[in-house]
TORKOL-4160 file (C-alpha; in steps of 0.2 Angstrom, whole numbers, padded with zeros to 4 digits, m for minus):
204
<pt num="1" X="0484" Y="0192" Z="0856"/>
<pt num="2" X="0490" Y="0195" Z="0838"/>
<pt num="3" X="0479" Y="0202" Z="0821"/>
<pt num="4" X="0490" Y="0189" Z="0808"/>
<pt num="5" X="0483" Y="0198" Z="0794"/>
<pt num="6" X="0490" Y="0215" Z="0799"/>
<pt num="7" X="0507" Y="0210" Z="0809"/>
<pt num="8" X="0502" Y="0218" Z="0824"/>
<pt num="9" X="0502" Y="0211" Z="0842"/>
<pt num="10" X="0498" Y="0213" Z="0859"/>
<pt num="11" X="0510" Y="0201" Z="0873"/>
<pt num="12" X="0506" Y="0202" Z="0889"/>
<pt num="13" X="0509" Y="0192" Z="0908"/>
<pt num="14" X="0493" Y="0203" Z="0913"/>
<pt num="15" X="0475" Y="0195" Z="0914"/>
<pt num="16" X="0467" Y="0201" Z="0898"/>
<pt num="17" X="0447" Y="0205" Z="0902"/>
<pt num="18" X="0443" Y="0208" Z="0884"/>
<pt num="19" X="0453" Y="0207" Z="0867"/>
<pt num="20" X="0450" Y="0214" Z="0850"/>
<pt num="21" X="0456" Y="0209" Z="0833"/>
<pt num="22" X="0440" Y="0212" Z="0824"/>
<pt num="23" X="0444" Y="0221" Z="0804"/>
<pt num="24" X="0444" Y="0240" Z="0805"/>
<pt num="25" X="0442" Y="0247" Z="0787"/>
<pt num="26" X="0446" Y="0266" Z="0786"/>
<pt num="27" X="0432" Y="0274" Z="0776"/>
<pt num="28" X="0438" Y="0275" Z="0757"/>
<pt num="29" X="0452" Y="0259" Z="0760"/>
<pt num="30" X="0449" Y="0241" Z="0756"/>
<pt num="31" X="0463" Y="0234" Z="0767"/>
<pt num="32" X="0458" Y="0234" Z="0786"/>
<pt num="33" X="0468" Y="0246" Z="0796"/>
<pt num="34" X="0484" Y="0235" Z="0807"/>
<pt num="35" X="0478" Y="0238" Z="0824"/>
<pt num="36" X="0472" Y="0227" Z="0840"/>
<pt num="37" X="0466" Y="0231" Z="0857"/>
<pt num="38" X="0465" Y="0224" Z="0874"/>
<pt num="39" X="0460" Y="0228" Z="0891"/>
<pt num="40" X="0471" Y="0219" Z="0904"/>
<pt num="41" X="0467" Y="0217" Z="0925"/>
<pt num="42" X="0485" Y="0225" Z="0931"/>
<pt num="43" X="0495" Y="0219" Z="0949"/>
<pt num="44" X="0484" Y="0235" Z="0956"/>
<pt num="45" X="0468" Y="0227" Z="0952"/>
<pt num="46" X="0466" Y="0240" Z="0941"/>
<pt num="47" X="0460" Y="0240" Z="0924"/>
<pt num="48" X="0472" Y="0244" Z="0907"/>
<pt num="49" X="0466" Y="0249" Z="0889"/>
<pt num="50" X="0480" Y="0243" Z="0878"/>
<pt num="51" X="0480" Y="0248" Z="0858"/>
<pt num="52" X="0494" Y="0242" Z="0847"/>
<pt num="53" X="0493" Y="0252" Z="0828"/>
<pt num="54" X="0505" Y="0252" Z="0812"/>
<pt num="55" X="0496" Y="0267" Z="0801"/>
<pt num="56" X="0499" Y="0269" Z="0784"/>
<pt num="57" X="0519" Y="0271" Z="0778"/>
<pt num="58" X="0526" Y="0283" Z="0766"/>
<pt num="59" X="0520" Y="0299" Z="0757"/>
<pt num="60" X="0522" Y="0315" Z="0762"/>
<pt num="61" X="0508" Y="0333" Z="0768"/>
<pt num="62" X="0494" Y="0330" Z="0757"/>
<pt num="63" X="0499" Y="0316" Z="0749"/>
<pt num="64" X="0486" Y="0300" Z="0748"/>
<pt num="65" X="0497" Y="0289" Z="0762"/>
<pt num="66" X="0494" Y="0303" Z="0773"/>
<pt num="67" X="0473" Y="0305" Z="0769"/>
<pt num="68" X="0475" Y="0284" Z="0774"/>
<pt num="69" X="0484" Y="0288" Z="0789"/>
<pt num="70" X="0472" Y="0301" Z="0796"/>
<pt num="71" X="0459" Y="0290" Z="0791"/>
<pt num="72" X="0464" Y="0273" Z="0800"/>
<pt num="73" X="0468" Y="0286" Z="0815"/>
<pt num="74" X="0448" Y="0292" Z="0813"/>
<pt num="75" X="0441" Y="0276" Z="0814"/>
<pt num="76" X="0456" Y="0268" Z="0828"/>
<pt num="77" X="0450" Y="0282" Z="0839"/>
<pt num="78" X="0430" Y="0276" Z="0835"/>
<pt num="79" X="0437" Y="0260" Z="0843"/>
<pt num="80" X="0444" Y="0268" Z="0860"/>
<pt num="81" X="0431" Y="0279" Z="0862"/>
<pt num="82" X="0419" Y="0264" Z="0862"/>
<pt num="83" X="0430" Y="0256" Z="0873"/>
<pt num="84" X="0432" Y="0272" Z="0884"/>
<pt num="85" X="0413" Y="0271" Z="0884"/>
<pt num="86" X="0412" Y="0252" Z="0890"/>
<pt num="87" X="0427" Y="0256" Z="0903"/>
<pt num="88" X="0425" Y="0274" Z="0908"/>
<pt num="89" X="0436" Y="0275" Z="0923"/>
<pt num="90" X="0451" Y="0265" Z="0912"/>
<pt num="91" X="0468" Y="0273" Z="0908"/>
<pt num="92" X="0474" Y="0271" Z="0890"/>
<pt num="93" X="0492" Y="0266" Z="0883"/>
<pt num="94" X="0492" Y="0269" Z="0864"/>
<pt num="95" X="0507" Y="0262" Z="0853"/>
<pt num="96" X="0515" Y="0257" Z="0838"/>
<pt num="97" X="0521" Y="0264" Z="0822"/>
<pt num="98" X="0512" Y="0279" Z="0815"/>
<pt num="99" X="0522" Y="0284" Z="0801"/>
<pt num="100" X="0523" Y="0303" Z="0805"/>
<pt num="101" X="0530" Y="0307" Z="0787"/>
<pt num="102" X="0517" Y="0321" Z="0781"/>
<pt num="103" X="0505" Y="0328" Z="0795"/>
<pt num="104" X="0506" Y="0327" Z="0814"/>
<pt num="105" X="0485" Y="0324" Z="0811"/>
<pt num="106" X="0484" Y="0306" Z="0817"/>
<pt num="107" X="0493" Y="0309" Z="0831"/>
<pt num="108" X="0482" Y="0321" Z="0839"/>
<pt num="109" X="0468" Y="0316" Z="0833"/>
<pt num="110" X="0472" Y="0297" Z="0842"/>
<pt num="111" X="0475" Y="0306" Z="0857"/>
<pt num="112" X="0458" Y="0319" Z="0858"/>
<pt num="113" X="0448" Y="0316" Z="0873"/>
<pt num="114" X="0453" Y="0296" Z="0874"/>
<pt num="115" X="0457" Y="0299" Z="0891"/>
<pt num="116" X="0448" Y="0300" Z="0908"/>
<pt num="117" X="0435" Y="0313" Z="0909"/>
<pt num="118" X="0439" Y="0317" Z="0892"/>
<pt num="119" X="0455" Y="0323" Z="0893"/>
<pt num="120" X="0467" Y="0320" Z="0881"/>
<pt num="121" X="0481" Y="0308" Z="0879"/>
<pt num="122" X="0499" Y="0313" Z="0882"/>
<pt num="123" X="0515" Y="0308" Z="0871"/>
<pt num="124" X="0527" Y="0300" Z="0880"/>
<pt num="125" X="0547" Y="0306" Z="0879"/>
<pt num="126" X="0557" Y="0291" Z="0873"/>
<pt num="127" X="0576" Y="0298" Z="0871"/>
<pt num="128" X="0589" Y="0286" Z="0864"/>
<pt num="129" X="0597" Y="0280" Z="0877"/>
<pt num="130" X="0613" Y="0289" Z="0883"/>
<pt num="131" X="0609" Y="0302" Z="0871"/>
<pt num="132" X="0596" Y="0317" Z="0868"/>
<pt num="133" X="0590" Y="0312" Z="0851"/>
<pt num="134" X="0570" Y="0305" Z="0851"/>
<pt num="135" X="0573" Y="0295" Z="0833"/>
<pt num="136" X="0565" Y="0279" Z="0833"/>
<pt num="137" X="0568" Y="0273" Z="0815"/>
<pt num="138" X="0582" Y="0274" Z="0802"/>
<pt num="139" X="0586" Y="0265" Z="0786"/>
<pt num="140" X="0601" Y="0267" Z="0779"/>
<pt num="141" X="0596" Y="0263" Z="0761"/>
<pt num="142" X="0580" Y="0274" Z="0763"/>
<pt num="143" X="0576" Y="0292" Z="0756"/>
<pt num="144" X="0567" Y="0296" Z="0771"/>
<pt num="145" X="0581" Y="0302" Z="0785"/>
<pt num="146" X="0581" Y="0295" Z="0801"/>
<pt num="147" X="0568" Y="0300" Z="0813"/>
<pt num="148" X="0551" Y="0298" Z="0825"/>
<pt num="149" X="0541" Y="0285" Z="0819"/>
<pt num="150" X="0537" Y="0275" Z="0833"/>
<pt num="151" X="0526" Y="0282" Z="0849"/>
<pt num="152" X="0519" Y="0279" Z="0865"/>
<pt num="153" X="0504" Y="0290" Z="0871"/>
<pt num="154" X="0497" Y="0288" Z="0888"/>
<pt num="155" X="0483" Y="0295" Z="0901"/>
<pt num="156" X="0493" Y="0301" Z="0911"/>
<pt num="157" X="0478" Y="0307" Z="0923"/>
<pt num="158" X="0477" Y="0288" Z="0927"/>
<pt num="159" X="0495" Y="0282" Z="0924"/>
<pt num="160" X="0512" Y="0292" Z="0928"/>
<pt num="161" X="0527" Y="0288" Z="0914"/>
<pt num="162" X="0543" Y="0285" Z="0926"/>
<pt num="163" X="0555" Y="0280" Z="0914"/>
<pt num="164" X="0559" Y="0281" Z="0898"/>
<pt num="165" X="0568" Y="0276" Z="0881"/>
<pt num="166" X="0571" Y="0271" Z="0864"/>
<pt num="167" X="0587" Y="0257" Z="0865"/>
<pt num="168" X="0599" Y="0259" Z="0851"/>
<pt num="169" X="0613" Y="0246" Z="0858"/>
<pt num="170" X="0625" Y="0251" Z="0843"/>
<pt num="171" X="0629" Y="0266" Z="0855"/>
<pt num="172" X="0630" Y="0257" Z="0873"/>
<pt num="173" X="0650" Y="0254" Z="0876"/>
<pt num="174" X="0656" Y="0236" Z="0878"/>
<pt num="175" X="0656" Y="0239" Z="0897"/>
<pt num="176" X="0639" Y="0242" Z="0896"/>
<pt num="177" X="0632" Y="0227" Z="0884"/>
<pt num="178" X="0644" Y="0216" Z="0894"/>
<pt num="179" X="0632" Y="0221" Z="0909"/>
<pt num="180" X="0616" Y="0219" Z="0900"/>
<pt num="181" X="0619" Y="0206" Z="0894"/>
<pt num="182" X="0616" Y="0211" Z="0876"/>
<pt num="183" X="0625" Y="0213" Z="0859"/>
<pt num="184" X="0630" Y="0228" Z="0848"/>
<pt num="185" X="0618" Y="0223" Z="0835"/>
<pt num="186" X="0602" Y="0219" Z="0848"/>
<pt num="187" X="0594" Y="0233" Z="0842"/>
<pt num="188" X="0595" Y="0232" Z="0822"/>
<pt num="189" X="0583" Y="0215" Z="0821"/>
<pt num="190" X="0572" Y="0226" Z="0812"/>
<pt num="191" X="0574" Y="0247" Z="0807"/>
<pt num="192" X="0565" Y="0251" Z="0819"/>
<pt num="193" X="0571" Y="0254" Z="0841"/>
<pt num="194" X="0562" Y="0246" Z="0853"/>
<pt num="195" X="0557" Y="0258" Z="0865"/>
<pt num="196" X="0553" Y="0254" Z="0884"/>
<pt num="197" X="0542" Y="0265" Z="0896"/>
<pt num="198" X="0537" Y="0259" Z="0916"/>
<pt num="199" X="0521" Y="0266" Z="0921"/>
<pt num="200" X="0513" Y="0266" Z="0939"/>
<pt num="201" X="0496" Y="0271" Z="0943"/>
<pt num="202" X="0492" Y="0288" Z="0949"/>
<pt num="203" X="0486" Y="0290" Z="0965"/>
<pt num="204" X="0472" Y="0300" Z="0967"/>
């Protein structure tokens, strides 16, 4: 499921129980915040809340970007927590772009007590591949230096991260493209890494 009007999307091969694409307008903004939700039926008959985001770019501490960001992040949060309400016994994945150019505030506040029981959310590492650098963004014509835009955070109370990464191919040896089937520039469609992540379910 996809949000046209914010460029945001969910694609999945899982059954979805429930999407939402419905407008979410950050107190004090006229443009609705680019996010969209879903809660899938996974191969473990279990149930997944799914939340794809892209907060508000640019700015710096302080700056009015970074009041946007922290209040799209308020009112994304009202959305899981009224998800969390509907699904109580449903892990959560959050993702997306979050812009992390001033304050680390939208971050934890998306994460506070979204989880099972009310436990908070977790980030999830995600290295460059073959390296020890967790940057997911660069521009080279940009002012802003490279850096982590992009996350994943997870309840890991309900679903254990096993692996991994953030794939910049421009570093992979011909050896290992060749294997992979990929291509030296794979990764620079757009400035920003795709990142990858298996989960399984915790057992309880």
């Amino acid at each position: 499921m996809m949000d046209d009007r914010s460029g945001v999307a969910i694609a999945t091969r899982l059954k979805v129980v429930e999407s939402i694409t419905k407008p979410i307008i950050a107190h004090g903004d006229k443009y609705p915040s680019r996010v969209v939700a879903a809660v899938v039926e996974t191969d473990h008959d279990d149930h997944l809340i799914l939340i794809s985001l892209h907060l508000k770019c640019c700015g710096g501490a302080g700056s009015d970007e970074d009041a946007k960001r922290i209040a799209q992040a308020h009112q994304i949060h009202g959305l899981i927590l009224e998800l969390r309400e509907k699904y109580p016994d449903t892990g959560v994945v959050i993702g997306g772009d979050f812009n992390l150019v001033g304050t680390r505030t939208p971050l934890e506040m998306m994460s506070e007590s979204a989880g099972i029981n009310h436990q908070d959310l977790v980030p999830v590492p995600t290295t460059v591949l073959g390296t020890q650098s967790m940057l997911t963004w660069t521009q080279a014509k940009s002012s802003y230096t490279p850096g982590r835009l992009d996350w994943l955070l997870v309840d890991d109370h309900a679903w254990t991260p096993v692996r991994s990464w953030s794939l910049d191919t421009a570093r992979l040896s011909d050896h290992v493209l060749e294997e992979s089937g990929l291509k030296r520039d794979d990764s620079r469609a757009t400035d920003h890494l795709p990142i990858v992540v298996d989960l399984v379910p915790r057992t309880q």
